[in-house]
C-alpha positions as CSV (number, residue, x, y, z in Angstrom):
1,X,169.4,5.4,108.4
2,X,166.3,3.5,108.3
3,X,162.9,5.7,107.8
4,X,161.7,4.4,111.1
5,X,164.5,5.5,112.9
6,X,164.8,8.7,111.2
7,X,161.1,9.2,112.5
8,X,161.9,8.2,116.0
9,X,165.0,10.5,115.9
10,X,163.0,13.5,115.0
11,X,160.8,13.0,117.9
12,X,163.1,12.9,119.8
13,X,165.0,15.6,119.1
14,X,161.0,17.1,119.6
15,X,161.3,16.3,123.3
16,X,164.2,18.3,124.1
17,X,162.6,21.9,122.2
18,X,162.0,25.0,124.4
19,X,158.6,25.1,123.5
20,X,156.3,23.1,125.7
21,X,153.7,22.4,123.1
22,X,156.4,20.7,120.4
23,X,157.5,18.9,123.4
24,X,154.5,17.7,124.6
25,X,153.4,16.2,121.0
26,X,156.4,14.6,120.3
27,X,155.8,12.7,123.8
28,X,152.7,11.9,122.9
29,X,153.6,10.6,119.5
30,X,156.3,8.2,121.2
31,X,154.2,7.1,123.9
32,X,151.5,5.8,121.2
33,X,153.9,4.0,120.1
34,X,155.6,2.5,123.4
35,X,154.1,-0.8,123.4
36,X,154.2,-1.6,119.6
37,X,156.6,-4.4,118.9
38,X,160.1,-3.5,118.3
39,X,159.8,0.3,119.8
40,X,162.3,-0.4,122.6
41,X,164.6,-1.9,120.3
42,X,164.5,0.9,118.0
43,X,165.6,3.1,121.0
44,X,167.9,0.3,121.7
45,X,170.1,1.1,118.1
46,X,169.4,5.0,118.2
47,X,171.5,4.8,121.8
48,X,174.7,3.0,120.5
49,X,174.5,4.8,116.7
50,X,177.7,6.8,118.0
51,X,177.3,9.5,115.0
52,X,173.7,10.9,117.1
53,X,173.6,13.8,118.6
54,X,174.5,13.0,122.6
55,X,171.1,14.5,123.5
56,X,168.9,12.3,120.9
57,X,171.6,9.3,122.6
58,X,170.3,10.7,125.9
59,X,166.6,11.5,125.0
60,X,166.1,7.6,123.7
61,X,167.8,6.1,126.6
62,X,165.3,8.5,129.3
63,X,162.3,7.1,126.8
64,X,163.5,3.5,127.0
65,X,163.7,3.7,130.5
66,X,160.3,5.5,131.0
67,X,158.9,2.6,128.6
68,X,160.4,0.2,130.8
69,X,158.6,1.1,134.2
70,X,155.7,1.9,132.1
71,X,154.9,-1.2,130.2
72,X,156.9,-3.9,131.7
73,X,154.7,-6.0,133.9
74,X,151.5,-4.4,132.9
75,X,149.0,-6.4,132.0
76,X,147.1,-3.7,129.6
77,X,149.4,-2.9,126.8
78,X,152.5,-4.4,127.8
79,X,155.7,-5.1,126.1
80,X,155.3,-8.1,124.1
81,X,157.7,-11.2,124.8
82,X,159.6,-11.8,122.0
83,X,160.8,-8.0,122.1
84,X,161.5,-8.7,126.5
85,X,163.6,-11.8,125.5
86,X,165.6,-9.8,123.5
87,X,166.0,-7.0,125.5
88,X,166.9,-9.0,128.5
89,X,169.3,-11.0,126.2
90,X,171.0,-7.6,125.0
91,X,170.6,-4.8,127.7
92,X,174.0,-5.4,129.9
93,X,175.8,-5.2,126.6
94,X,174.3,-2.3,125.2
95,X,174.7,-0.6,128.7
96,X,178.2,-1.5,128.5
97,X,178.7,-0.2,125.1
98,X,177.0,3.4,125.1
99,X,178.2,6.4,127.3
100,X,178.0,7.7,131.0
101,X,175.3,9.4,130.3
102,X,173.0,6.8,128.5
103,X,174.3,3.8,131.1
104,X,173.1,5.8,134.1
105,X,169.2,5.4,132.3
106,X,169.6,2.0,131.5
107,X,170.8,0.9,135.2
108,X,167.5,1.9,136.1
109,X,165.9,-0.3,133.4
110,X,167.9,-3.4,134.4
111,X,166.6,-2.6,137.9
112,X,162.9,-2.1,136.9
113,X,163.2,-5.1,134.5
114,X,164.7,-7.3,137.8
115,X,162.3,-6.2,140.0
116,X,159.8,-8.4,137.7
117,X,161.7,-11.3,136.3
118,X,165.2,-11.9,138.3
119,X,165.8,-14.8,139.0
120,X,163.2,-16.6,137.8
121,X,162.5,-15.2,134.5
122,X,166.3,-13.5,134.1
123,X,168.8,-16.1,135.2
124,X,171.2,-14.7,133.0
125,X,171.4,-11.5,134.3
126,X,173.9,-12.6,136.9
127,X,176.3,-14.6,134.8
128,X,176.2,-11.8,132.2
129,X,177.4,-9.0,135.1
130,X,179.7,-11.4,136.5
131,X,181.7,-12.1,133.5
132,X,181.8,-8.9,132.7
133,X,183.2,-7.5,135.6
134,X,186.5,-9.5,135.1
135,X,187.0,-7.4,132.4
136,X,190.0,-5.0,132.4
137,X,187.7,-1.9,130.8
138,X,187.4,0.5,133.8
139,X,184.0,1.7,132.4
140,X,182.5,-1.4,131.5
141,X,183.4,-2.9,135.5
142,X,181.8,0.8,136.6
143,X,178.6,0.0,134.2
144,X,178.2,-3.5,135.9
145,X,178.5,-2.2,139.3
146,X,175.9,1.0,138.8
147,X,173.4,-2.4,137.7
148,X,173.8,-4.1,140.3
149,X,174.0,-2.2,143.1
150,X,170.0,-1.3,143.0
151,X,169.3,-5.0,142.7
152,X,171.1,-6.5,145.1
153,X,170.8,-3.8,147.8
């Protein structure tokens, strides 16, 4: 495992400790480091490395998220582009390829991203759920319809 992510895992693993003061330094410590280039896709490998602990899965997917409606469309520190290309680009498939339990946190960054850039600035995102819901994977048709239920409704 890379030494970045090793770092990042630690942290996270930090967020989930009993003791409010561990917690609230490791939160710290990753949101310093939120709108760096490459953070979110960091979080991005740490949620589908299947050999993680669920909660270090979990914790990176609720930072992500948090990240997300945090940094997305503002103009002080935000997110820079080539890293929202990306995860616009790979978001519905890593939704569709991590857990229940990591999905649920990423429908609500699909949602947050939309709220900003669909159509416009996401025409993909609908050919992406579409063609994925003609899939015959039960969890991957439920993933695409917890995304796009808070879009289109």
């Amino acid at each position: 495992m890379d030494v970045n992510v090793q770092t990042m895992v630690h942290y996270l693993q930090q967020t989930i400790n009993p003791d409010a003061s561990v917690r609230r330094e490791a939160e710290s410590f990753l949101n310093s480091f939120e709108h760096n280039e490459g953070f979110l896709l960091v979080l991005f490998n740490i949620m589908l490395e299947e050999s993680l602990d669920r909660s270090v899965r979990q914790a990176a997917a609720v930072a992500f998220k948090n990240a997300v409606k945090r940094r997305w469309s503002s103009d002080e520190n935000s997110l820079c582009s080539s890293d929202k290309q990306q995860i616009k680009r790979d978001i519905v498939s890593v939704m569709l390829h991590t857990p229940q339990y990591v999905q649920k946190q990423l429908c609500e960054a699909i949602s947050s991203i939309a709220r900003e850039d669909f159509p416009q600035e996401w025409s993909e995102l609908l050919p992406s759920l579409v063609e994925n819901f003609s899939s015959s994977d039960f969890h991957r048709i439920q993933g695409v319809l917890r995304a796009a239920d808070p879009i289109f409704w």
